[in-house]
C-alpha positions as a printed Julia matrix, in Angstrom:
333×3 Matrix{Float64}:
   0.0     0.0    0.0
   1.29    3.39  -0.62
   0.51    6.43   1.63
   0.58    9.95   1.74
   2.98   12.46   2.98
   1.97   13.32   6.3
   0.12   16.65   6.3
   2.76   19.73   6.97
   2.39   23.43   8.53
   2.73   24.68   4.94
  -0.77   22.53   3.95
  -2.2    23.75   7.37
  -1.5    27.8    6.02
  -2.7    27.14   2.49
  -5.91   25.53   4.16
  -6.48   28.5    6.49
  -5.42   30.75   4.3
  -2.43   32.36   6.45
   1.37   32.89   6.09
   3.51   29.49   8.02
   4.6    32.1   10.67
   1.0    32.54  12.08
   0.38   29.11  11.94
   3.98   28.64  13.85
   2.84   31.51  15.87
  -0.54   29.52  17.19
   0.96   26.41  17.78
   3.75   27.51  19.99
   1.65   29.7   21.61
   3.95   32.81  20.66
   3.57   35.59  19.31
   0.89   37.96  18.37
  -2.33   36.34  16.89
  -5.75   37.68  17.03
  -8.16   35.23  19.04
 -10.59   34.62  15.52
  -7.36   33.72  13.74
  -6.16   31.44  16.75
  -9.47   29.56  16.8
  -9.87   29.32  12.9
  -5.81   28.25  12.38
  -6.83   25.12  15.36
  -9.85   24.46  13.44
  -7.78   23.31  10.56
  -5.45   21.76  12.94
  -7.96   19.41  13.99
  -9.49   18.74  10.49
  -6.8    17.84   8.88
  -5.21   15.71  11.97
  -2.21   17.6   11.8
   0.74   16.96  14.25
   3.88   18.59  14.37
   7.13   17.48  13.47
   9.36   17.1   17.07
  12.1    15.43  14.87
  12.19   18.71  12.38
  15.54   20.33  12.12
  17.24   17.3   14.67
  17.17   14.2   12.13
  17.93   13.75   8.09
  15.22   11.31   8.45
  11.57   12.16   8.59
  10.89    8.46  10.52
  11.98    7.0   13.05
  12.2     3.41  14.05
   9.2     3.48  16.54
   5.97    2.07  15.8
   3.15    3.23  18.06
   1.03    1.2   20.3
  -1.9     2.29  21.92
  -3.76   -0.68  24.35
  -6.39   -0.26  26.99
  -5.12   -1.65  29.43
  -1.49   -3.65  31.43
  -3.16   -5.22  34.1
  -5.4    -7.53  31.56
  -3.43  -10.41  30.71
  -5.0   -10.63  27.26
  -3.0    -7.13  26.59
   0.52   -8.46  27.5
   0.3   -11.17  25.44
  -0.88   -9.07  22.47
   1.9    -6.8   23.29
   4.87   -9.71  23.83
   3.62  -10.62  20.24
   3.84   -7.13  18.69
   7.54   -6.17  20.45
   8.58   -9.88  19.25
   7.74   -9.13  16.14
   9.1    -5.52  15.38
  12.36   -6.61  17.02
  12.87   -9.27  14.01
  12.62   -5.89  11.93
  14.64   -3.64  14.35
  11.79   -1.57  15.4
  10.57   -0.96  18.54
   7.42   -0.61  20.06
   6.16    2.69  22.2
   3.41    1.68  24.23
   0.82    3.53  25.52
  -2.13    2.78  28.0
  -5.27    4.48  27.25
  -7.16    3.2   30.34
 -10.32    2.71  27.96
 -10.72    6.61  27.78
 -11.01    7.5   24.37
  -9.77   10.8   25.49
  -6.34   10.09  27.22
  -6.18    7.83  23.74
  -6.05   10.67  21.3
  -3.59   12.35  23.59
  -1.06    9.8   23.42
  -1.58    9.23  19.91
  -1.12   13.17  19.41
   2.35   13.03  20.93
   3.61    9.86  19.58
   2.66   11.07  16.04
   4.94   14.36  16.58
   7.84   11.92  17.0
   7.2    10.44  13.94
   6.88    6.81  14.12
   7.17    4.01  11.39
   3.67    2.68  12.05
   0.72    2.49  14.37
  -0.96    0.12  16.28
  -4.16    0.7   18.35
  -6.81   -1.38  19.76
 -10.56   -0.99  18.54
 -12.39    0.59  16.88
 -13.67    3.44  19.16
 -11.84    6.42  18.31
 -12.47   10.67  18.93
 -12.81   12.0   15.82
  -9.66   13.8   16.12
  -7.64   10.56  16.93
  -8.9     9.01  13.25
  -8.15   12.46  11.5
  -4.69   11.72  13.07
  -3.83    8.13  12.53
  -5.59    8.28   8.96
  -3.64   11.61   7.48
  -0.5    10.18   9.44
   0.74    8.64   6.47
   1.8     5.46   7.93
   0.46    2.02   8.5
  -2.17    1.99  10.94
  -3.61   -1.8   12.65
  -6.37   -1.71  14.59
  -6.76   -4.86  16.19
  -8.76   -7.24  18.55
 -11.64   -6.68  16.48
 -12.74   -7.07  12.74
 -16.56   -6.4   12.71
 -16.27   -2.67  11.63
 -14.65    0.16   9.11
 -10.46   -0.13   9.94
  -9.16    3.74   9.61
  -6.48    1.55   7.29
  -6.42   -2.45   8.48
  -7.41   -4.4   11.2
  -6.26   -8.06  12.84
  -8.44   -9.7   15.53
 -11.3   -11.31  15.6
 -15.3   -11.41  15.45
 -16.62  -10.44  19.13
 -19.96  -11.1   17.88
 -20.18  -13.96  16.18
 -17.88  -15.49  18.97
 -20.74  -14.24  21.15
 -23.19  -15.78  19.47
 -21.31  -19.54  19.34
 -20.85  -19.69  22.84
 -24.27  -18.29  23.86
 -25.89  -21.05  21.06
 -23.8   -23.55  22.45
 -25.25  -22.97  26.19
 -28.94  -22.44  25.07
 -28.43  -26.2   23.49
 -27.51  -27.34  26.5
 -30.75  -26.54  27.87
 -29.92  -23.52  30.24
 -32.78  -21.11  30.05
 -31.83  -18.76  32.77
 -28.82  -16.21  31.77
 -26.96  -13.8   33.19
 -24.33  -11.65  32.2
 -21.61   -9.96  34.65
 -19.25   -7.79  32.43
 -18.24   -4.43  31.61
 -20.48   -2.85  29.05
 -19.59    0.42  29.15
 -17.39    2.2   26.94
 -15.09   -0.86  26.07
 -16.02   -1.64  22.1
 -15.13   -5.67  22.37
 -17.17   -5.91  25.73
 -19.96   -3.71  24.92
 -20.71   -6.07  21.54
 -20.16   -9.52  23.39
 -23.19   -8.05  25.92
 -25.39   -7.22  23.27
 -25.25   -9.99  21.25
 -25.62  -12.26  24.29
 -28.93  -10.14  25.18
 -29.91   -9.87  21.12
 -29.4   -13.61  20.82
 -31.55  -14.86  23.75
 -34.06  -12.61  23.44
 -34.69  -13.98  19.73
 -34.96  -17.36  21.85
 -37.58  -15.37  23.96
 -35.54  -15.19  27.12
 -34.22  -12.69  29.28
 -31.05  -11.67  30.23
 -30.06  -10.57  34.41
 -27.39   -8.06  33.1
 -26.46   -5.81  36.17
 -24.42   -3.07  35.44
 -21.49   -3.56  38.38
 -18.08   -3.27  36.89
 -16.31    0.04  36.4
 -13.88   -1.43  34.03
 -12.88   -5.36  33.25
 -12.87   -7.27  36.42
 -10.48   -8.84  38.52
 -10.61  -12.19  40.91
 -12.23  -10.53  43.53
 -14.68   -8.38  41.85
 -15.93  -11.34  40.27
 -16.76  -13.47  42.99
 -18.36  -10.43  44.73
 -20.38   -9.62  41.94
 -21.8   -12.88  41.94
 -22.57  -12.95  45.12
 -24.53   -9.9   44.19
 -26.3   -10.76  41.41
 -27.41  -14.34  43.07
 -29.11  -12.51  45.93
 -31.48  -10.8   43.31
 -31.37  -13.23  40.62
 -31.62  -16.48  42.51
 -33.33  -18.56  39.59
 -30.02  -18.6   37.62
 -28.93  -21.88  35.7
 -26.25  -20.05  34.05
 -23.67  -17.03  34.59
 -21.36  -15.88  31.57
 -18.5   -13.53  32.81
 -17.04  -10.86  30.45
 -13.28  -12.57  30.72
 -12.14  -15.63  32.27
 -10.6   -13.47  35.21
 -14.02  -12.41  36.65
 -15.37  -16.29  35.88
 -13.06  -17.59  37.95
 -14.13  -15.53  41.12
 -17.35  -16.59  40.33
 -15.95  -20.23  40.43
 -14.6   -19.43  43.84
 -17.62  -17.95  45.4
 -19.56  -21.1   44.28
 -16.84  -23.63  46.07
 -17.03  -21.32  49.17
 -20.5   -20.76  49.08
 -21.2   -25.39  48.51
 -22.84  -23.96  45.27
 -22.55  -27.15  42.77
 -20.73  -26.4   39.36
 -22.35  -26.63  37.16
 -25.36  -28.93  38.95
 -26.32  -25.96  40.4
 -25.11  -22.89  38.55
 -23.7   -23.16  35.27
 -20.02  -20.98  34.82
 -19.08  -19.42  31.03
 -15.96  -17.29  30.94
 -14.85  -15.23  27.62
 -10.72  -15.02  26.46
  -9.5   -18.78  27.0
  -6.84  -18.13  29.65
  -5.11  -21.5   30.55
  -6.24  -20.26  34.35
  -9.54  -21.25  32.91
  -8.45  -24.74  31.97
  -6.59  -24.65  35.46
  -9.71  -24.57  37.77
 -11.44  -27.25  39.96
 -14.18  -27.14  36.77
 -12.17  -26.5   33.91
 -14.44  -23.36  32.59
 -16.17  -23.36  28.97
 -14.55  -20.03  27.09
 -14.02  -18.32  24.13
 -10.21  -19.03  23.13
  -8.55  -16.53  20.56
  -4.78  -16.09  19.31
  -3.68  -13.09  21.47
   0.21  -13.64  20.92
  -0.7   -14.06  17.54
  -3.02  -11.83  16.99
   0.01   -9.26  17.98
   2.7   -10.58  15.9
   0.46  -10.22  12.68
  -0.29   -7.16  12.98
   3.54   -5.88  13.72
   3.89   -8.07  10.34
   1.2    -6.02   8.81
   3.17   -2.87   9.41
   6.3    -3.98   8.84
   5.12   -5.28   5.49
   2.99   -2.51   4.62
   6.38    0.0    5.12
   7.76   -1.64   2.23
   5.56   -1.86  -0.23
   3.92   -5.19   0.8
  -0.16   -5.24   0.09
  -1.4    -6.64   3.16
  -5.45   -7.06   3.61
  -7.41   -4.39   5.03
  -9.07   -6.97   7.46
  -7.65  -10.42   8.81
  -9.56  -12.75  10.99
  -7.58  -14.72  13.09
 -10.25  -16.99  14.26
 -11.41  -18.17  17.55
 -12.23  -21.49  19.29
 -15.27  -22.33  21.61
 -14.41  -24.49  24.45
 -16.87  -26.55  25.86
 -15.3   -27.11  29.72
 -16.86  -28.79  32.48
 -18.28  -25.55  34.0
 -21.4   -25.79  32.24
């Protein structure tokens, strides 16, 4: 694929329609600029996705051998193996990988992006699809290769690697309704993190085609841990008691709902029927090996570092590659 010089502060003038010094004048905050001119220079700024150049006037290159990489999140474990993948990967190449946390605030996201595009990297990874508008002016006028990944069930700003959330959603919530469980709920975080947020609502979509309802309480703040799992269904049992079946939003919060059930003499799954999401081999590790969603997180990081390094030379990659996923049908349900 071949892409675009980066926008410079020379297109950002001719697009306002000032001299380069105002526009230099605005974005180092120097100088003397009237406040209409200020406000319609940043207008253009943001448009256009324009970053400037940190490595102008210091390098004879106009790239460095960074590639980006924004994830949501260090403590998940999925993320560290997506990331061991990616730095594996660009090493091969002799890039290196800038990471980034984003804490699942689309906000803090399009900061980081902002300053790791003024150093101008070789490429970008980011996870998602849930960008500002700003951050996909950014990554798509940066001129570079840009991989979303984790998901593949929506418009890539350039390519994506990952995998489908939903229809993974929909297996493993087919798969319990033929096992005869009737009574669902859900304990995950649905709010602002894309991959979660479409796992939920096909789960709730899908059953309610089936005509049955889904106990959904809202009770995570962001993706659970050990703990907040086995509270949470301790929680959601004390309103809910007529669930057959629980499925947890990762594997993480499943398992404190395992633990709660030994503590609590609650049979598994006689009783209550476990169903985790991400395939951690903790899963496979419990006293009831839990029935999960498996997908190719090391791998799914090492293609797309492959995607960028091939895509900086010339290489057509596809604009969307699904790396699959497995269902695994454990003794928790």
């Amino acid at each position: 694929m071949t892409y675009k010089q980066a926008y410079t502060q020379r297109d950002v003038a001719r697009a306002a329609g000032v001299t380069d010094m105002t526009v230099s004048r605005v974005l180092r905050g120097t100088g003397t600029v009237s406040a209409r001119t200020r406000e319609h220079v940043l207008t253009k700024v943001r448009e256009m996705g324009y970053v400037p150049n940190r490595l102008a006037g210091s390098l004879a290159v106009s790239r460095s051998n960074q590639v980006g990489v924004i994830i949501p999140s260090l403590t998940n474990s999925i993320f560290n193996q997506v990331t061991a993948g990616i730095a594996e990967e660009l090493g091969k190449a002799g890039y290196n990988p800038v990471v980034g946390i984003s804490d699942y605030d689309t906000g803090k996201e399009e900061d980081l992006i902002e300053s790791m595009l003024s150093w101008r990297p070789a490429g970008f990874i980011v996870a998602d699809f849930v960008h500002s508008e700003r951050t996909r002016n950014m990554l798509r006028n940066a001129g570079i290769p840009v991989v979303e990944i984790m998901e593949t069930a929506g418009d890539p700003i350039d390519m994506c690697v990952g995998f489908d959330h939903a229809a993974a959603a929909r297996a493993l919530t087919d798969h319990l309704l033929g096992k005869g469980y009737r009574n669902f709920g859900f304990l995950g975080w649905k709010a602002t993190g894309y991959a979660a947020s479409t796992r939920y609502l096909t789960i709730r979509d899908r059953l309610a085609e089936n005509g049955l309802p889904l106990a959904a309480p809202d009770v995570f703040t962001g993706p659970p841990d050990i703990p907040e799992g086995k509270s949470a269904t301790r929680r959601v049992l004390e309103t809910n008691p007529e669930l057959d079946i629980i499925i947890y939003g990762n594997d993480t919060a499943a398992a404190g709902g395992m633990f709660h059930c030994l503590e609590q003499g609650i049979d598994v799954p006689g009783h209550l029927a476990i169903a985790g999401f991400s395939g951690l081999r903790m899963g496979q590790a419990l006293p009831r090996a839990l029935t999960t969603i498996s997908f190719r997180r090391f791998d799914i990081g090492r293609r797309a570092a492959k995607v960028v390094i091939n895509s900086m030379v010339g290489q057509k990659e596809p604009k969307l590659i699904d790396m699959g996923f497995e269902l695994i049908a454990g003794e928790s349900s």
